[in-house]
Phi, psi and omega in degrees: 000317167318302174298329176310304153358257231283303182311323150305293179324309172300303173311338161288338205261325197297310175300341204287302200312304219294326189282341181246336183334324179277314205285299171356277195304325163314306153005284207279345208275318196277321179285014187249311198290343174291313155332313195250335175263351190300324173309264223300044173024287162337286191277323194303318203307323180273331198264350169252023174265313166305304202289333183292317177330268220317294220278322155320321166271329181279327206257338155236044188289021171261356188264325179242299184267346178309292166320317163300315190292326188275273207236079172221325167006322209258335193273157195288124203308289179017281199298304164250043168271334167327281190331277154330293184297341188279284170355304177276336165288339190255001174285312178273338148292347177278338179285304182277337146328295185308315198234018170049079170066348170302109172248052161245033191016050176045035163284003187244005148317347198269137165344065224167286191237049168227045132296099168286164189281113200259353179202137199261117153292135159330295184306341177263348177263008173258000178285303164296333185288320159310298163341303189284328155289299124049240160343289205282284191315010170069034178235114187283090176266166180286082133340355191257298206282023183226323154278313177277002190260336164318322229243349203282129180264017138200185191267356164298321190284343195270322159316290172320317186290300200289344177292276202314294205305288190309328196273343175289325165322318199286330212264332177298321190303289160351272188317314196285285198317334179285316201273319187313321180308282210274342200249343184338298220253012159288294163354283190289341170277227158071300175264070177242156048165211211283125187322176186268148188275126271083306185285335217261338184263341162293324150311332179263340147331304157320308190267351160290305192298334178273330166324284206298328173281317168336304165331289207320310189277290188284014202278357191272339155305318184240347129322017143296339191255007173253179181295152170298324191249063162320110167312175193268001152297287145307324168288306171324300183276000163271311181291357169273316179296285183335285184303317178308287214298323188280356168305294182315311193277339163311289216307303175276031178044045159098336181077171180321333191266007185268350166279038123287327190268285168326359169255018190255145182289141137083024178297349197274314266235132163338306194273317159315330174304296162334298188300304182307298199327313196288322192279319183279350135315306149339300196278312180299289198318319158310300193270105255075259188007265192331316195190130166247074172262146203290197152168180187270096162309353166277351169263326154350287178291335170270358157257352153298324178283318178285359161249340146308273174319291234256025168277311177283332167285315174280003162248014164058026164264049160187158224246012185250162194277167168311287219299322182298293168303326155280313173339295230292308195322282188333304203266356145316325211258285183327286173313330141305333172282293210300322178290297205302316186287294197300320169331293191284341177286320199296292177325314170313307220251350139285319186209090202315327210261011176266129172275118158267144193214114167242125176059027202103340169257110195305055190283000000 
């Protein structure tokens, strides 16, 4: 019986490979040419800006278009990658107009990271491509702290990125959990039988409108790896590469990391869909105001979804137990700690000498 066991067990391990074999060899394929391009400035700048575009957007289209895309599911993807995809080109062109050729809305202004890149370590042009593993794992990591923390020249801007994150969490929790207490069981009496078509065009609004901030703050992640000023050539070709990778990623409905968003209650249904889209929008606009230190929206969101859930469980509006509903929260909240850790190994080993420091304490 053992052996019978253990003989599955290998064989389960055979298919898993024979089922990723394509995505392996892409992999591997993507760490040789990083391997053979980082000398070389010129060429590491573009190939890791692309692999960032890609890998930067898959992981965190479950925080900005992941709702959308799930209850829009019935619609031609096309349509909406036109969308989606126009949005970022006239976003980033308002960035570059604006700011003399910067499509980071000048985030990478902040102390720190406003230096351009004039030579590459193997580990930064090897973080997105890790990403992109990642990614294929369902694990909704801080993508601000995993790219920008490589680049960082000293351990103050990564203490900053990291103050501004952990704090957008809390507060995002706070704000979803407080509205969710009171407004939950309104909802749920509310939100019956087939949306008013009204809901469907104020969504996509809502969620055109959380894309462009979503830009504004992380657009900074993969404009790292470019000159701060771009000539208008280069701005041509960032915006084709992108809009080509969000094609890829419409086209495969979000990919595997979009059952984050889909294990959340009632998230396919337009108007709840909205109702996130809106508060986390809200929530973006502010932390732009407030500072422009970069910081992670992926911890934003998982603390907007987790104040959600667990507001709506104590108001006895979703059909999952407490014990349950704290998992799905926990192992969001784990998997993000797990990205924050591999963020700071990566930071050490381009630059032994950066310290991170929060409230006194050094890691």
């Amino acid at each position: 019986m053992v052996k019978k066991n253990n003989i599955r067990k290998q064989l389960g391990f055979v298919d898993v490979f024979k089922s990723e074999s394509s995505f392996l060899v892409f992999v591997l394929l993507l760490f040789v040419l990083a391997s053979l391009l980082y000398n070389t400035p010129s060429l590491a700048m573009w190939f890791g800006f692309a692999v960032a575009g890609y890998s930067v957007v898959s992981n965190d289209s479950i925080q900005t278009i992941g709702t959308f895309l799930s209850s829009n599911s019935h619609r031609k993807w096309w349509i909406l990658w036109l969308y989606i995809g126009g949005l970022f080109v006239t976003t980033i062109a308002v960035s570059y107009f604006l700011f003399d050729g910067d499509i980071s809305f000048k985030r990478l202004a902040t102390k720190g990271f406003e230096e351009n890149p004039v030579s590459f370590d193997f580990l930064q042009i090897a973080a997105p491509i890790l990403l992109i593993i990642i990614t294929r794992m369902r694990m909704p990591i801080s993508t601000t702290f995993l790219l920008l923390s490589s680049f960082a020249a000293s351990s103050g801007a990564i203490s900053k990125v990291l103050s501004k994150s952990l704090g957008g969490y809390f507060i995002a929790f706070v704000v979803s959990f407080t509205l969710y207490l009171l407004l939950a069981k309104y909802f749920k009496k509310t939100f019956k039988g087939k949306a008013h078509s009204g809901w469907v065009l104020t969504q996509w609004i809502t969620s055109g409108a959380l894309w462009c901030l979503w830009i504004m703050q992380d657009a900074a992640n993969i404009a790292v790896f470019l000159p701060r000023q771009l000539n208008f050539g280069q701005f041509l070709a960032v915006a084709a590469i992108v809009f080509g990778g969000l094609g890829i990623i419409f086209y495969n409905k979000g990919g595997r990391i979009q059952q984050i968003v889909t294990t959340k209650t009632d998230i396919t249904d337009v108007r709840p869909a909205t109702i996130v889209d809106l508060v986390y929008s809200l929530l973006m606009a502010f932390h732009l105001v407030y500072s422009t230190v970069p910081m992670s929206t992926t911890w934003v969101f998982l603390g907007l979804l987790a104040g959600r859930e667990i507001g709506m469980n104590t108001m006895r509006t979703n059909h999952k137990s407490l014990t349950k509903t704290l998992l799905i929260i926990g192992r969001d909240a784990l998997l993000a700690i797990i990205g924050l850790i591999i963020s700071v190994i990566i930071a050490y080993a381009v630059n032994p000498s950066i310290r991170v420091e929060i409230n006194g304490w050094f890691l």
